[in-house]
C-alpha positions in Angstrom: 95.0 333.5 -9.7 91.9 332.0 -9.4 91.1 328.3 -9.6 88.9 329.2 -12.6 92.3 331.0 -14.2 94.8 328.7 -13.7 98.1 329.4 -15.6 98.2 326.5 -17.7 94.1 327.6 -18.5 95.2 331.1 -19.6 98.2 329.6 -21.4 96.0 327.8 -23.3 93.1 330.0 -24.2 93.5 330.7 -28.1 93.5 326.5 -28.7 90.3 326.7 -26.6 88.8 329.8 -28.6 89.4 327.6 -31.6 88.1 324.7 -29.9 85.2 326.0 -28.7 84.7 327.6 -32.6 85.0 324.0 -34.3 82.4 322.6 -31.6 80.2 325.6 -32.4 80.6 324.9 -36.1 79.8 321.0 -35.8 77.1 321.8 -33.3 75.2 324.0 -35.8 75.0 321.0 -38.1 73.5 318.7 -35.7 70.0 320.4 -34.2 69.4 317.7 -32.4 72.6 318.2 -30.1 71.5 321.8 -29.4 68.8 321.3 -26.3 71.3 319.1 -24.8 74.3 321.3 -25.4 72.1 324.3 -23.8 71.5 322.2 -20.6 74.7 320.8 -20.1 75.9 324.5 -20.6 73.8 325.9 -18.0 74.4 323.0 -15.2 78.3 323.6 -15.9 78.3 327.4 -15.9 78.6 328.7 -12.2 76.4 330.6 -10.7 77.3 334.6 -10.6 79.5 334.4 -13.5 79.3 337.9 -14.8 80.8 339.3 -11.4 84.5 337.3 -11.5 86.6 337.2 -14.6 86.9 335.8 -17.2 82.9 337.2 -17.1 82.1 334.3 -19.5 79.7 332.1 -19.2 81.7 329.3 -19.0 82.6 326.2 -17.4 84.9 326.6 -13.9 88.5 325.8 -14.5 88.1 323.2 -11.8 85.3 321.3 -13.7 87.3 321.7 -17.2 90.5 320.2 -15.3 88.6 317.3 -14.1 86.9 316.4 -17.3 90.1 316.8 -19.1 92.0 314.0 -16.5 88.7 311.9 -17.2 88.7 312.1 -20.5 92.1 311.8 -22.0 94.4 310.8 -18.3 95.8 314.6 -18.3 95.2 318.3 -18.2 97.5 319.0 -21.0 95.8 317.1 -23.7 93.8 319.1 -26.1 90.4 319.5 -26.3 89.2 316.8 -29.6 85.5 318.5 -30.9 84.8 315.1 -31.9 85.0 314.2 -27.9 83.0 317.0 -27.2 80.2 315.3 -29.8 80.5 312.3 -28.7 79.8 313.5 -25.4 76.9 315.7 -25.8 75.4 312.7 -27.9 75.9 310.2 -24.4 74.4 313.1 -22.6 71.3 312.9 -24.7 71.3 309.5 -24.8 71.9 309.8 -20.4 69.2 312.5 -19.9 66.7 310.4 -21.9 66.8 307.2 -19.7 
């Protein structure tokens, strides 16, 4: 399995699906968030993704694993949308300086 696949990963792929749905939802409220959300998509999504599965464009496993450890000390913890606000907003906030 791939380093972007890892078990654990594919275990946990319908909380991420409904993760990734809540942040959508929040982020459609917030318009301010959405350039920011666009570039930190496209510096996390690798290069070539449409030619190794999952074919998403998405994050590697390896860069969701580390933020995960950074984040909340583990790769088991879920994903909290509010985290993923907070973060895009410190992005902003970053990219702005």
């Amino acid at each position: 399995m791939s380093a972007a696949a890892g078990p654990g990963l594919v275990r946990r792929l319908p909380s991420l699906a409904a993760t990734a749905a809540s942040v959508s939802w929040r982020l459609l409220r917030r318009p301010g968030l959405w350039a920011t959300a666009l570039r930190l998509w496209h510096r996390t999504t690798p290069g070539g993704w449409w030619r190794r599965a999952p074919f998403l464009p998405v994050p590697s496993g390896d860069y969701l694993r580390f933020r995960l450890v950074t984040q909340y000390g583990s790769v088991d913890h879920p994903i909290d949308a509010d985290d993923v606000m907070n973060y895009l907003a410190w992005c902003k906030r970053h990219d702005s300086l």
